[in-house]
C-alpha positions in Angstrom: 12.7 -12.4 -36.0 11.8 -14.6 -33.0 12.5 -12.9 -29.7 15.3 -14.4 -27.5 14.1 -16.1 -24.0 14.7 -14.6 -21.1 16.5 -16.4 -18.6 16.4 -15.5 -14.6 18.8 -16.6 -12.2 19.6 -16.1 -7.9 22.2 -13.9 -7.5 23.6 -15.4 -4.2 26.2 -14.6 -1.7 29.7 -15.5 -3.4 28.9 -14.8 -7.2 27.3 -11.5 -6.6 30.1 -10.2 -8.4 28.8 -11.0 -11.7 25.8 -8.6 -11.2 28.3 -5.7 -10.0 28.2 -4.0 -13.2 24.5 -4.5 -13.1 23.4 -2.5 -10.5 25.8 0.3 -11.0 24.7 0.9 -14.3 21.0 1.2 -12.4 22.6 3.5 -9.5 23.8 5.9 -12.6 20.6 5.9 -14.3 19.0 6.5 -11.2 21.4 9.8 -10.3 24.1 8.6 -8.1 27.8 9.3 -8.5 30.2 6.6 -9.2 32.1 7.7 -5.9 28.4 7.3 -3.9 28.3 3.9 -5.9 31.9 3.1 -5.2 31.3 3.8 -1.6 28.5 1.3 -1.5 30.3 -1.1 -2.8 33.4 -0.6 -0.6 31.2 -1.1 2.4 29.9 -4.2 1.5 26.2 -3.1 0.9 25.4 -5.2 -1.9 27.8 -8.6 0.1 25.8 -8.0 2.7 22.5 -7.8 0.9 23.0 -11.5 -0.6 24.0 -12.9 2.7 20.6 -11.6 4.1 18.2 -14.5 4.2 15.1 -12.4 4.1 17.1 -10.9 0.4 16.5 -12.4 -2.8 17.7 -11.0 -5.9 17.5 -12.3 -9.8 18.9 -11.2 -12.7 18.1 -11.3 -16.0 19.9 -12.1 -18.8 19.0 -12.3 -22.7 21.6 -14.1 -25.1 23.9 -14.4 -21.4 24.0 -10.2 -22.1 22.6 -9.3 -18.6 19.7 -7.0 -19.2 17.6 -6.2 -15.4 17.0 -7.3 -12.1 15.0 -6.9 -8.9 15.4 -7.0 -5.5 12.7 -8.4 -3.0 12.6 -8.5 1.0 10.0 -11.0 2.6 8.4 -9.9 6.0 5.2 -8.9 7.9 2.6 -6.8 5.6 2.9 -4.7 8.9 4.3 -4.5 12.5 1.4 -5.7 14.0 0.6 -8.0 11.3 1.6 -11.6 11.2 1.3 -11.7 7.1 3.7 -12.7 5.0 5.0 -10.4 2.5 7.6 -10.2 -0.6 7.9 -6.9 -1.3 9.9 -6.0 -4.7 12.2 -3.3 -3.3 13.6 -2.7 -6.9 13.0 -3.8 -10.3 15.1 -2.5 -13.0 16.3 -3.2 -16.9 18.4 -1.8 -19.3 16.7 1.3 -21.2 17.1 -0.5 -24.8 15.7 -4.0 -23.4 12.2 -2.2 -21.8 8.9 -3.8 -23.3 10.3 -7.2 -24.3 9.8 -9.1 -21.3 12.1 -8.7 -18.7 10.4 -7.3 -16.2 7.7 -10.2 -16.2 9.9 -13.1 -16.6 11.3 -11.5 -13.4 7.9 -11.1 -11.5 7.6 -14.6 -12.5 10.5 -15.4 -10.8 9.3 -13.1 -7.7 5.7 -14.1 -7.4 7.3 -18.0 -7.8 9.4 -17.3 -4.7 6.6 -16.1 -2.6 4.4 -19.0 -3.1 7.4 -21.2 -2.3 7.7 -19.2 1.0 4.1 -19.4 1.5 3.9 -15.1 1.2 -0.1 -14.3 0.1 1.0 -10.9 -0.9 3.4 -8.9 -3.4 4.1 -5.3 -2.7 5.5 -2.8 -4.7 6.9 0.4 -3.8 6.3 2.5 -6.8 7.5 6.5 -7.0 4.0 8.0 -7.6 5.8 10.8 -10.3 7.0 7.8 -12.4 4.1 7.3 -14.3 5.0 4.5 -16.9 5.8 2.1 -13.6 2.3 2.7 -11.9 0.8 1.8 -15.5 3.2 -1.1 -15.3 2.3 -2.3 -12.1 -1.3 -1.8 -12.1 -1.5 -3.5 -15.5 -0.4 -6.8 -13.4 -3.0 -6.2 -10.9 -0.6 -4.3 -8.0 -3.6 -2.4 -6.5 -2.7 0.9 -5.1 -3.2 0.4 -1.2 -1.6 3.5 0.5 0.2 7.0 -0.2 3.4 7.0 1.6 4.8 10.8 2.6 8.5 11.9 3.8 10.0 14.6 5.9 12.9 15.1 7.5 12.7 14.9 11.7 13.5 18.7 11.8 10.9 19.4 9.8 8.1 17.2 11.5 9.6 18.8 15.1 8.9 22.6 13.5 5.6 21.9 12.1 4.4 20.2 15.4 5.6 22.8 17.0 3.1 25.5 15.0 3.7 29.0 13.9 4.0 30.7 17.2 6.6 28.0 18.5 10.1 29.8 19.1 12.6 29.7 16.2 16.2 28.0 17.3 19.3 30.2 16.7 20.6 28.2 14.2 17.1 28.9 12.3 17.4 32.4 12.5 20.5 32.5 11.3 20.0 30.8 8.3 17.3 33.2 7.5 19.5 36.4 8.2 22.1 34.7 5.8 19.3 34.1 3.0 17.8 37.4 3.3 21.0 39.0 3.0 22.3 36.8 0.3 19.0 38.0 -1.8 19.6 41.4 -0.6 22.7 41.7 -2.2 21.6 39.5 -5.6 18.7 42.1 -5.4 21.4 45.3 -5.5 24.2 43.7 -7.6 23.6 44.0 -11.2 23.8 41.2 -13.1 26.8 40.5 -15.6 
C-alpha cells in the first residue's frame, strides 16, 4: 500500500484555531496539565505567537487528519552577530505517524522558508537526553555547535558566592526543616 502525501500548510493568525487541538495533544505528551495548557491558551500565547512576524508555524496533515508540526523563529545567530537565522523552536508528530515522513516534509517546508528570507542557517535546539531526536537531527546534517546549561539565579548567586559565603536565613531554615523532617522519618517506623 502506497503511502499517503504529506501536505504542510501556515498556520497564520485568524485560523490558528484549527491547530488548537494540535499542540495540546503535544503539551500532554510533553508533561503539562490541561489546566497549564488551558492557561496558555486563555492568555493568548499561541494568538499571539501567529501574529508575531519573526513566528512561523506549519502543520502537517495526512488524509486532512492533522498529524505534527513545528515552530520556527528567525533572528541573529547571536547578539553580536548580524546572521540570519531560523531556528526550529519545536517540531513535533503524533506518536503512531513517526518514521513516515512528517517530520521532513516539515523541514522542507522550514528550510524553504529560510531561503525565501535569505536565513544561511537552521538551528535546532535538541534536549541532549532525547536520544532518537539528536540521531534525527544529525542524520540531516544539524551539526552539534554548543552545549547549552541551566540554573536557576539563586543558584548561580550561591555558587559564585563559594563555600565560605554566608548562608541567608531563609537558607538555613530550609535546612533545619529538612534535617528535621529526616530526623523524624529516621525515628518513625514505617507502616
Amino acid at each position: 500500500m502506497a503511502r499517503s502525501a504529506v501536505q504542510v500548510t501556515r498556520v497564520t493568525y485568524g485560523d490558528e484555531d484549527s491547530f488548537v487541538q494540535l499542540w495540546r495533544d503535544s503539551k500532554l505528551a510533553d508533561g503539562h496539565t490541561e489546566d497549564q495548557i488551558d492557561r496558555a491558551l486563555r492568555e493568548g500565547r499561541l494568538t499571539r505567537a501567529c501574529e508575531r512576524p519573526d513566528v512561523r508555524i506549519f502543520a502537517a496533515s495526512v488524509d486532512g487528519d492533522p498529524v505534527g508540526f513545528t515552530i520556527v523563529m528567525s533572528g541573529p545567530v547571536s547578539a553580536l552577530q548580524d546572521t540570519l537565522a531560523v531556528w526550529v523552536d519545536v517540531l513535533w508528530v503524533r506518536p503512531g505517524r513517526r518514521q513516515r515522513g512528517v517530520a521532513g516534509a516539515l523541514l522542507q517546508a522550514v528550510a524553504t522558508y529560510a531561503e525565501h528570507i535569505g536565513a544561511p542557517e537552521i538551528v535546532s535546539c535538541v534536549p541532549s537526553a532525547s536520544r532518537d531526536a539528536n540521531r534525527f537531527f544529525a542524520r540531516l546534517g544539524f551539526a552539534s555547535v554548543v552545549t547549552e546549561r541551566m540554573t536557576t539565579p539563586a543558584a548561580l548567586h550561591r555558587r559564585l558566592a563559594g563555600p565560605g559565603a554566608v548562608v541567608g536565613e531563609a537558607v538555613r531554615r530550609r535546612r533545619t526543616l529538612r534535617a528535621r523532617t529526616r530526623r523524624h522519618e529516621v525515628l518513625t517506623p514505617a507502616e
